[in-house]
C-alpha positions as CSV (number, residue, x, y, z in Angstrom):
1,X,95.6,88.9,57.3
2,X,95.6,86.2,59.8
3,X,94.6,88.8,62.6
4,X,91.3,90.3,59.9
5,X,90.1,86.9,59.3
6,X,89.9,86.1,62.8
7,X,88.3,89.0,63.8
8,X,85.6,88.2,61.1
9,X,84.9,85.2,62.0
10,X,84.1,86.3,65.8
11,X,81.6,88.8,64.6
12,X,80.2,86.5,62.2
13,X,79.8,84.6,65.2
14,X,78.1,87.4,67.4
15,X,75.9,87.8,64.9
16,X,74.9,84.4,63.9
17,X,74.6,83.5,67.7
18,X,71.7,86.8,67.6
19,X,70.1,85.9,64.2
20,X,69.6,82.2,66.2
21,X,68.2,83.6,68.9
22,X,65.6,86.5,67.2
23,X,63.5,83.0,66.1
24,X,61.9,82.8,69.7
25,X,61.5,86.5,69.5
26,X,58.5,85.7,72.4
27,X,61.1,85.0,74.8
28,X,64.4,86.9,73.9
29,X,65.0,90.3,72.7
30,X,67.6,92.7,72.1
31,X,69.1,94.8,75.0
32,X,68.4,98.5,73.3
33,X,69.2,100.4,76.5
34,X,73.2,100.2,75.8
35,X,74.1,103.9,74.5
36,X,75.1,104.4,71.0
37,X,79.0,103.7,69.9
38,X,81.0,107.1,70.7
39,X,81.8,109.1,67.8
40,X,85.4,109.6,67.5
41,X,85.5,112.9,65.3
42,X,89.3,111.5,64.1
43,X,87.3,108.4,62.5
44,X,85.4,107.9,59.1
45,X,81.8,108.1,58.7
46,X,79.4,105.8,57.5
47,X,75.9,105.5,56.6
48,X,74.1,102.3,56.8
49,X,70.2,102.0,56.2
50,X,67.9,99.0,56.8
51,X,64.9,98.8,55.0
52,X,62.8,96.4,57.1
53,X,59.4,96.0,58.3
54,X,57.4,94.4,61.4
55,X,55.5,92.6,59.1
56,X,58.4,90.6,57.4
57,X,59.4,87.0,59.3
58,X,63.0,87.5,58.1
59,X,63.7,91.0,59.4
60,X,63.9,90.6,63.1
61,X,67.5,89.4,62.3
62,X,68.7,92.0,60.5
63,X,67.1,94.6,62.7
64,X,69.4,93.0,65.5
65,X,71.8,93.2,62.9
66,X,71.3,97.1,62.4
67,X,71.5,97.5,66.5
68,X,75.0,95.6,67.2
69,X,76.3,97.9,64.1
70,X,75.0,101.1,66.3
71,X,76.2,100.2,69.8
72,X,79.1,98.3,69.1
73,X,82.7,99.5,67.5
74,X,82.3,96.1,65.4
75,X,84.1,97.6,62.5
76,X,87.2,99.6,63.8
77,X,88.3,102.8,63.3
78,X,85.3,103.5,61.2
79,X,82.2,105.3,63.4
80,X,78.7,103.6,62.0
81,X,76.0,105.5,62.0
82,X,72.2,103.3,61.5
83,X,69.7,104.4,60.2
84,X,66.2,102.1,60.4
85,X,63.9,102.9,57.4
86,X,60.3,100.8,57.8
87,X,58.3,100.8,54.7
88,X,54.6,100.1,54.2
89,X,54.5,97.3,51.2
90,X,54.3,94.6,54.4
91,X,51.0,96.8,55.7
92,X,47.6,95.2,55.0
93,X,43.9,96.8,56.1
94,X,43.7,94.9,58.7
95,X,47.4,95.6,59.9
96,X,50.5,98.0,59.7
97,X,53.5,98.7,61.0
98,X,53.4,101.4,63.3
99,X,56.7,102.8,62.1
100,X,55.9,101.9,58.3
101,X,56.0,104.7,55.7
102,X,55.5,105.2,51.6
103,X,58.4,107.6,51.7
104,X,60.6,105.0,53.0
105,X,59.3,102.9,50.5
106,X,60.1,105.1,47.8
107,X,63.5,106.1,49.2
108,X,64.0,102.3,48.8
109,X,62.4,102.3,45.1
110,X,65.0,104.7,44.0
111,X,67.9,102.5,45.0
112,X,66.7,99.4,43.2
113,X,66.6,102.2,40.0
114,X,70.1,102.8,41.0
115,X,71.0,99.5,41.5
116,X,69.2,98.0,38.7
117,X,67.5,95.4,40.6
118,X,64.1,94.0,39.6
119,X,62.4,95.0,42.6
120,X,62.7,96.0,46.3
121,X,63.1,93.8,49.6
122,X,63.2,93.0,53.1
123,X,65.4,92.9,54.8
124,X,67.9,95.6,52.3
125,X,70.7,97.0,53.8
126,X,72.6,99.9,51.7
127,X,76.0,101.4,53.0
128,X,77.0,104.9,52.1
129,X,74.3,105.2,49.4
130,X,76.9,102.8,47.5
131,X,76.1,99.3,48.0
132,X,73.2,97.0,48.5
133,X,73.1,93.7,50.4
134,X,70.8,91.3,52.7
135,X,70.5,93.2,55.6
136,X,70.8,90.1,58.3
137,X,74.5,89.3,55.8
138,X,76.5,90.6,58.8
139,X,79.7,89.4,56.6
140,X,79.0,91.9,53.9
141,X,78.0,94.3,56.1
142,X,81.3,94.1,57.9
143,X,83.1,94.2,54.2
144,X,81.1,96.8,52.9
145,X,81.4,99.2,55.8
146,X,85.3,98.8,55.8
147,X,85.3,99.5,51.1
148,X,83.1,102.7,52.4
149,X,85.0,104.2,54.9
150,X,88.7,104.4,52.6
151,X,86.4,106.5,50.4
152,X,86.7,110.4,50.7
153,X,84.0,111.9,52.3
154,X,83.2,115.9,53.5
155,X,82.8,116.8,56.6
156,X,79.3,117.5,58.3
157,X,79.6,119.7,61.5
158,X,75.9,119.3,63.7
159,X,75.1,121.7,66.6
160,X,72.1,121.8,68.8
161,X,71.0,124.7,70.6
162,X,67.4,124.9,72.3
163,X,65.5,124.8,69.1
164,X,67.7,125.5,66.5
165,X,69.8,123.1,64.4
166,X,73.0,124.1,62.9
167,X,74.2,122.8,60.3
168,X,78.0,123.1,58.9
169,X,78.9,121.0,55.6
170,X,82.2,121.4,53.7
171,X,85.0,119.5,52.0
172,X,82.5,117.7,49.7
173,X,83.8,116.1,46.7
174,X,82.8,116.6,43.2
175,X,79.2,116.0,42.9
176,X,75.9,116.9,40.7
177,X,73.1,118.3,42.7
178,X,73.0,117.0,46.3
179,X,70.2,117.3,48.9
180,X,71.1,117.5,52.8
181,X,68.9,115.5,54.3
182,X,67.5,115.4,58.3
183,X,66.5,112.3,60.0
184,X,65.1,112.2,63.1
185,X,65.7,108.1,64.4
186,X,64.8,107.1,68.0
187,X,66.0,103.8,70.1
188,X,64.5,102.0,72.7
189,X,61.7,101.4,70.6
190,X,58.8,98.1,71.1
191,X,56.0,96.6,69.6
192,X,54.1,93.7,70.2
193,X,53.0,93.1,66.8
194,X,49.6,91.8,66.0
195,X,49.6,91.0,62.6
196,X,52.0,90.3,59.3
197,X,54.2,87.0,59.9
198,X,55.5,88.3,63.2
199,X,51.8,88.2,64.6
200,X,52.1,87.4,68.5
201,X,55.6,88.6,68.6
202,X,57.3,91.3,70.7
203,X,60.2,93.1,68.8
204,X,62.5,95.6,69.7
205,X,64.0,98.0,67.9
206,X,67.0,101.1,67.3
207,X,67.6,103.8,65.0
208,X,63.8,104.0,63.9
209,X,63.3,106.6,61.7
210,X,60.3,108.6,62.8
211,X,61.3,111.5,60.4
212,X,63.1,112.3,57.1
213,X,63.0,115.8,55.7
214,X,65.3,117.9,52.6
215,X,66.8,120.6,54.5
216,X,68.4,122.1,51.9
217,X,70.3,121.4,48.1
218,X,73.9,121.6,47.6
219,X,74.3,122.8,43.8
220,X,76.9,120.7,41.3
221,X,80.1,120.9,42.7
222,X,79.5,123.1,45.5
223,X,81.9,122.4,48.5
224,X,80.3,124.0,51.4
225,X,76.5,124.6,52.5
226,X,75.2,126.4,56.0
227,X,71.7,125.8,57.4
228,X,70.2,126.9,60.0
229,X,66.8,124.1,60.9
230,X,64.1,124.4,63.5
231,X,64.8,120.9,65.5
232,X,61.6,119.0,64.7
233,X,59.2,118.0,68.1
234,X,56.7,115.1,67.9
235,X,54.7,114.5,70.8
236,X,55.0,110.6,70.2
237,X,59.0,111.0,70.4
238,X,61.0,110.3,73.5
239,X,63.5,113.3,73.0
240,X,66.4,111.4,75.6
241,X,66.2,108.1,73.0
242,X,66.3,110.4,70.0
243,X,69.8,111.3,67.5
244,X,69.5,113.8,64.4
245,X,71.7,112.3,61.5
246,X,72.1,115.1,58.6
247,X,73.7,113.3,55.4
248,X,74.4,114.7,52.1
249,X,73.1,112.4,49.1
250,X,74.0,112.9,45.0
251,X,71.0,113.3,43.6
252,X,72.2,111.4,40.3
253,X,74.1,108.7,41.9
254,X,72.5,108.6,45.2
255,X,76.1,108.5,46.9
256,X,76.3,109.7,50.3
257,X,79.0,112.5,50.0
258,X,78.8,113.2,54.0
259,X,77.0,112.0,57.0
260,X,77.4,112.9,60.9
261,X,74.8,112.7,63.7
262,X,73.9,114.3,67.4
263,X,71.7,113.3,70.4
């Protein structure tokens, strides 16, 4: 317990020492160009999603937030995969987030449903589908991420090759009907932002989702699904910064059954 708490309070730490530091966002930013945490196929998987926006003053910290999660084995034994959802409620006419999108928006719509919150907010953070918290609360984070991954998950297998995405799913638990989902999310990401409250600031960002597509639905307590996807191209993408994360989601209680990712 003694050796738990203390390793808490270092990464509480880390990430208070970054939260302090995202306020002259002018000077400082995040170092993006470390590679992703290794997957250790032995470990847990779990899904964390950010829904944040350019626009919002008290995002910047939990983006950095979302970034250390990525790159760094903060929680161990348990591989972390981000996920960066921008939505477009921060957009005015005069100004949007490049990255911004209603889908994102209503992704996040239908967890405050789940969650029976009044309404949505930035910065939100939700692990495995399960759980909802401030996304720069680097504590809860840490907590919430350890509760996920000592729940049983399937196993998603992802292989590219040239064009072609395959997809392997299996060992899912019992669940209503599930959608697989695709998301395309790209690092190494900047903007100099010229409106919202982070006018004349230049942030950095990881795990972007540029894309989110259904690739297919699992049926009520199916165990296994194969899917063969064309991997999607944008012009706009930097294919070397790019990772494909395919997740399966309950459709009823929006739990993520299984999650894996490849670059």
């Amino acid at each position: 317990m003694y050796m738990k708490a203390l390793f808490l309070a270092a990464l509480i730490a880390v990430f208070a020492s970054i939260a302090g530091c995202v306020s002259q966002a002018k000077q400082e930013h995040t170092d993006t160009t470390a590679a992703p945490a290794a997957v250790d196929p032995a470990k847990p998987n779990v899904l964390v999603e950010l829904f944040t926006s350019e626009g919002c003053s008290s995002c910047p910290p939990a983006d950095q937030v979302l970034t250390l999660l990525g790159h760094q084995p903060v929680v161990p034994n348990v591989n972390i995969i981000t996920l960066g959802f921008h939505v477009d409620y921060w957009d005015s006419r005069s100004w949007r987030d490049r990255f911004s999108s209603n889908l994102f928006t209503q992704r996040q719509q239908a967890y405050a449903r789940g969650f029976r919150i009044d309404s949505t907010y930035t910065p939100q953070m939700v692990v495995d589908g399960s759980r909802e918290l401030v996304g720069s609360n680097s504590g809860g984070a840490v907590d919430a991420i350890g509760k996920s991954a000592t729940q049983p998950k399937g196993i998603v297998a992802v292989t590219l090759d040239g064009g072609q995405l395959h997809i392997k799913v299996s060992g899912l638990s019992e669940h209503t009907e599930s959608t697989v989902y695709l998301a395309v999310a790209e690092d190494k990401l900047v903007s100099s932002v010229n409106g919202g409250e982070n006018a004349g600031n230049k942030l950095e960002h990881s795990s972007v989702v540029r894309q989110l597509t259904s690739v297919g639905t699992v049926p009520a307590k199916q165990a296994a699904i194969n899917i063969d996807q064309n991997l999607p191209t944008d012009a706009a993408w930097k294919r070397e910064n790019l990772k494909f994360v395919v997740f399966v989601q309950d459709n009823n209680t929006l739990k993520v059954l299984a999650v894996a990712q490849a670059s």
